[in-house]
C-alpha positions as CSV (number, residue, x, y, z in Angstrom):
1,X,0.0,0.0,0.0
2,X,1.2,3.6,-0.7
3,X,1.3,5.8,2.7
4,X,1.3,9.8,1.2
5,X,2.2,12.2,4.1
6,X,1.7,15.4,4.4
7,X,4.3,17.5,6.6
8,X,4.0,20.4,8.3
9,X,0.8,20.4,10.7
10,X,0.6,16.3,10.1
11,X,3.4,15.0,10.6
12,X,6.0,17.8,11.5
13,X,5.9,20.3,13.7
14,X,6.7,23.6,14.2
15,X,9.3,23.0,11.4
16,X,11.4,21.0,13.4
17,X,12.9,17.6,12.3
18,X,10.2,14.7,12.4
19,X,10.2,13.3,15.9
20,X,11.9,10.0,17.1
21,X,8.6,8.0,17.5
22,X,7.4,9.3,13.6
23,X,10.4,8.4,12.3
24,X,10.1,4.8,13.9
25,X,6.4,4.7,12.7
26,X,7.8,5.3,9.3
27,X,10.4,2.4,9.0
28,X,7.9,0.3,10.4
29,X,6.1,0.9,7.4
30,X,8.5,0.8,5.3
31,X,10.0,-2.3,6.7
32,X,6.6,-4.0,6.1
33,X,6.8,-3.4,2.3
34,X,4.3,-0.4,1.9
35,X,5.9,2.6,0.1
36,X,6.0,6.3,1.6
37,X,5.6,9.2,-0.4
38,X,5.8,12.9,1.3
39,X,3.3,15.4,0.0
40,X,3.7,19.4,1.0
41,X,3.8,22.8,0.5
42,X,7.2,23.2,0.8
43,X,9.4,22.9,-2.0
44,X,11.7,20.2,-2.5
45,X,14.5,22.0,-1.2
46,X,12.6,22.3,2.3
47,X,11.4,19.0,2.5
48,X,14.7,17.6,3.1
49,X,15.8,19.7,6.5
50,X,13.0,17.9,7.9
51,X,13.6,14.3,7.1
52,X,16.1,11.9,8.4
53,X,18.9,11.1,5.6
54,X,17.5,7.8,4.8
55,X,14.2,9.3,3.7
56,X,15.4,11.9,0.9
57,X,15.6,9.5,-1.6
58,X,11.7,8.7,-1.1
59,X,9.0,10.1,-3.7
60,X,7.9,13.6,-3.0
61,X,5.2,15.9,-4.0
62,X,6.3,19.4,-3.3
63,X,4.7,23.1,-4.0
64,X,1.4,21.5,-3.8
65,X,2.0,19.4,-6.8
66,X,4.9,21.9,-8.8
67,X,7.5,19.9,-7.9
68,X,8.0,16.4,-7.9
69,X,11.2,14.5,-7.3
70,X,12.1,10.7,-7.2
71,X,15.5,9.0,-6.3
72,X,16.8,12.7,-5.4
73,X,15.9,13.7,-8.3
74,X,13.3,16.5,-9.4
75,X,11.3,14.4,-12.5
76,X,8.9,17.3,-12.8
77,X,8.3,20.9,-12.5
78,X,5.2,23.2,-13.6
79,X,5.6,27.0,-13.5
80,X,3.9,30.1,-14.1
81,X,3.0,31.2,-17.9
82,X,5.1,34.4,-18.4
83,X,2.0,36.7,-19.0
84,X,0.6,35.3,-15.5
85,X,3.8,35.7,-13.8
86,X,3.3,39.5,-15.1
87,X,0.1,40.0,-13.8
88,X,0.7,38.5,-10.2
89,X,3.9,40.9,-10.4
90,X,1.8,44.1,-11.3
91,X,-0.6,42.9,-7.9
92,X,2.3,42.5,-5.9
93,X,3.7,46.3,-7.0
94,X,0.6,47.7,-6.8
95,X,0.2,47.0,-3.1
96,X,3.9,46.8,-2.0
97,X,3.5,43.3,-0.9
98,X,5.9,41.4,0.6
99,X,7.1,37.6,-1.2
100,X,8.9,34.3,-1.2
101,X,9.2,33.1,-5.0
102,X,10.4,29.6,-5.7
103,X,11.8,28.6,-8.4
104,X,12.8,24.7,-9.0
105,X,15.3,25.1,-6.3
106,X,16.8,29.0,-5.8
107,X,14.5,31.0,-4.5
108,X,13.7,35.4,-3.8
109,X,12.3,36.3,-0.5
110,X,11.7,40.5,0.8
111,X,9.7,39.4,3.5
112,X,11.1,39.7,7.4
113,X,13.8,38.3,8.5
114,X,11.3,37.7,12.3
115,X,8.6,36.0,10.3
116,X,7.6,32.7,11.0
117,X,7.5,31.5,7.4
118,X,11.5,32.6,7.2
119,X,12.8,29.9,9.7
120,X,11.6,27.3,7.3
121,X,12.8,28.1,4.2
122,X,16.6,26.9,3.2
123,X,17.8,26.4,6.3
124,X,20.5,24.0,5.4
125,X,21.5,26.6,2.5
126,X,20.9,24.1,0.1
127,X,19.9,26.7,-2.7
128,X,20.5,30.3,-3.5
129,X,18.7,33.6,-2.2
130,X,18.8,35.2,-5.5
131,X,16.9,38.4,-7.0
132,X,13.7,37.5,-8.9
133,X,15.0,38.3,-12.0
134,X,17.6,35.7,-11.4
135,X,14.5,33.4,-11.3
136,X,14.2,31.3,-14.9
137,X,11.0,30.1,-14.1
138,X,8.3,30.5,-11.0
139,X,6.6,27.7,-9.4
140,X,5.4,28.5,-6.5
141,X,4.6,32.3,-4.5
142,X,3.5,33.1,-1.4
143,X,2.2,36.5,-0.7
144,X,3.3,38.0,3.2
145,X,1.9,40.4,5.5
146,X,-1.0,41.9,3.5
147,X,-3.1,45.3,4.1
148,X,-6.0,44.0,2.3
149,X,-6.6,40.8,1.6
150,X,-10.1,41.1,0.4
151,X,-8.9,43.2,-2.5
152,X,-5.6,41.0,-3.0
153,X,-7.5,37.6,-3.0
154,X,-10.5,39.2,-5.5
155,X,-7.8,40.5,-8.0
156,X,-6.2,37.2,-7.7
157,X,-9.7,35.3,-8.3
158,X,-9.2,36.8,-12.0
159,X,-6.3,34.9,-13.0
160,X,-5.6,31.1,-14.1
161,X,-4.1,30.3,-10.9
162,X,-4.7,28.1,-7.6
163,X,-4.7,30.2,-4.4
164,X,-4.7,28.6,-0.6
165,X,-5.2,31.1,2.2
166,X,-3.4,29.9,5.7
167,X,-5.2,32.1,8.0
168,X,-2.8,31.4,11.1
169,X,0.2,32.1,9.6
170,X,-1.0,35.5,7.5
171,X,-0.1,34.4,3.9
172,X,-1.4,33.3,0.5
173,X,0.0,30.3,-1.4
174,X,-0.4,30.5,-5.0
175,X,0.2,27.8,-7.6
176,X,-0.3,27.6,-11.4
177,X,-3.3,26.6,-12.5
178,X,-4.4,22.8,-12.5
179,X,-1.6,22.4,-9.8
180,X,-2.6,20.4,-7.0
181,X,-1.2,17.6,-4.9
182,X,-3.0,14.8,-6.5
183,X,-1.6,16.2,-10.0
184,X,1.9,15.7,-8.5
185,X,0.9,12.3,-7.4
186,X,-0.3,11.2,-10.3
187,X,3.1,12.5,-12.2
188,X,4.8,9.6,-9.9
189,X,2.4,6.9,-11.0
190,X,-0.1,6.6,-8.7
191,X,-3.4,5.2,-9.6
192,X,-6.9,6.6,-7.4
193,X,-7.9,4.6,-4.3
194,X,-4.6,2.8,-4.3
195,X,-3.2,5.3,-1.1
196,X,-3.7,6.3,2.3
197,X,-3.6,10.0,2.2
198,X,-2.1,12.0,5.8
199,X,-3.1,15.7,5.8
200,X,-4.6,18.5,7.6
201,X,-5.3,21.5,5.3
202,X,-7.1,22.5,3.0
203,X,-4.5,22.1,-0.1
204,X,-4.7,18.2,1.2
205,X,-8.2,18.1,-0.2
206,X,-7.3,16.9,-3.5
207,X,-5.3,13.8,-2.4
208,X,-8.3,13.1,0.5
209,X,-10.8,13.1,-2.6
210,X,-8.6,10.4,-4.3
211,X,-7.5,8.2,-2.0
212,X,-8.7,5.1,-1.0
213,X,-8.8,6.0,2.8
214,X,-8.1,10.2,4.1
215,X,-7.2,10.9,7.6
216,X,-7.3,14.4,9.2
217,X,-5.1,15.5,11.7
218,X,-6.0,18.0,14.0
219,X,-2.5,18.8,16.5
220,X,-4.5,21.2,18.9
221,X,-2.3,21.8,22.3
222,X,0.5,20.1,20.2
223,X,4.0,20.8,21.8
């Protein structure tokens, strides 16, 4: 059986290292012949601070289905259409917004060096904090710190692209259109109802609606 996992909020943390007893849970798994396959917002790059060693070679879905490596190896990426990447540019501009842009592995941030997002991105300075236009191609963006999200989130509804609001920690994730976790599962070969799907937010829905069994975890009080 294929095991699909979800990170942060499911089975990580507070963007710390998976815990002992995880881990263990994990080799058991593994150990017993099912396969594991980590599915996340995160970009590939970010996935791998948080897993032990032994793990990076594992499938994984990352940028909500942008990204999708195999063997240490990204197999798959999905940016933005230039005339898309424009637009999203002229909203970020025209309200001074504050970003971290992915590309395939580099990345541009102008966000604050104190927010919680930061502490999670590159920490093993595995990639490059680069100026956008150092960027080749976009695959991810998530808008920081905004005045008026109403307005932002309505002039983003006008555009072919996949938005996820996280509430609790202030940001917008956007993803190109028809970009989904599912999508990057399906780009590693996996059939419907043929996985047990981990998650706990709402870009988790797609690989819930697919799978053969979906559990939600909720961490409240978690420490």
């Amino acid at each position: 059986m294929n095991f699909v996992f979800d990170l942060d909020g499911t089975i990580c943390f507070q963007g710390k290292v998976l815990s002992h007893a995880i881990i263990e849970a994990l080799d058991a798994l593994a150990h017993y012949g099912h396969d594991i396959i980590f599915a996340s917002a995160r970009p590939i790059r970010d996935l791998l601070p948080v897993l032990p060693p032994h793990m990076h070679a594992y499938p994984m879905v990352g940028g909500n289905g942008a990204l999708v490596a195999k063997d240490k190896h990204i197999i798959s990426t999905v940016h933005f259409k230039e005339e898309v990447m424009n637009k999203i540019l002229s909203i970020i501009h025209s309200h001074q917004l504050a970003y971290l842009i992915d590309g395939p592995w580099d990345y541009a941030y102008t966000g604050r060096e104190d927010h919680p997002i930061r502490k999670n991105i590159d920490p093993e300075k595995r990639a490059n904090l680069v100026p956008l236009a150092s960027l080749t191609s976009t695959v991810k963006i998530v808008l920081l710190d905004m005045p008026d999200r109403k307005t932002i989130m309505n002039e983003l509804s006008m555009l072919p692209v996949v938005v996820h609001e996280h509430g609790d920690e202030g940001i917008l994730d956007i993803s190109p259109q028809g970009i989904d976790k599912w999508n990057g599962l399906v780009k590693l070969g996996i059939q419907e109802r043929s996985y047990i799907a981990f998650g706990n937010d709402a870009n988790d829905i797609s690989m819930f609606q697919h799978a053969l069994t979906s559990v939600i975890v909720f961490a409240v009080g978690h420490r």
